[in-house]
C-alpha positions as CSV (number, residue, x, y, z in Angstrom):
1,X,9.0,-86.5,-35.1
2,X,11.6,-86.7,-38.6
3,X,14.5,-85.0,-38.9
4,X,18.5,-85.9,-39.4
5,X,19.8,-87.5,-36.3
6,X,21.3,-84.3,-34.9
7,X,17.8,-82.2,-35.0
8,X,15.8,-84.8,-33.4
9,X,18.4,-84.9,-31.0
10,X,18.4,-81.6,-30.3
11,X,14.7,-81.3,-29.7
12,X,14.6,-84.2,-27.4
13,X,17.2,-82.4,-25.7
14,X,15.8,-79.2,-25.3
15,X,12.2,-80.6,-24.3
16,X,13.5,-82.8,-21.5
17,X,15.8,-79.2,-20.1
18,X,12.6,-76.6,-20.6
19,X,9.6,-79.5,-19.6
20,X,11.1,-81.6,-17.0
21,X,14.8,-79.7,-16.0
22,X,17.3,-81.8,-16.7
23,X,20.7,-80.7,-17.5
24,X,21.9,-80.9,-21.0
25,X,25.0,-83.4,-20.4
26,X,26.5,-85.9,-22.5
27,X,24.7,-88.1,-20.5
28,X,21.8,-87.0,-21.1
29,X,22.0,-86.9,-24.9
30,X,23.3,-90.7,-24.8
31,X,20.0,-91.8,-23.3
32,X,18.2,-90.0,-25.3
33,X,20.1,-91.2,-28.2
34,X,19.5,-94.9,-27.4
35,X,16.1,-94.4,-27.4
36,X,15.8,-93.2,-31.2
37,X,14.2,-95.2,-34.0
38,X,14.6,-95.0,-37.8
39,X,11.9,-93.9,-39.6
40,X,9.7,-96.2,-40.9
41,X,7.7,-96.2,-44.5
């Protein structure tokens, strides 16, 4: 998946609450956070 930062973010966030039901906390979105790469060519 490619997107800004935010939008990946977002959809990692939303995937892991609807597919596996965690709660959308600020801890959640730091570990999810860590585990993002940059893009590569």
């Amino acid at each position: 998946m490619s997107g800004t930062e935010d939008e990946v973010l977002d959809a990692a966030v939303q995937h892991a609450v609807s597919a596996h039901g965690h709660s959308n906390s600020p801890e959640l979105r730091d570990q999810l956070r860590s585990m993002l790469k940059e893009e590569s060519d």
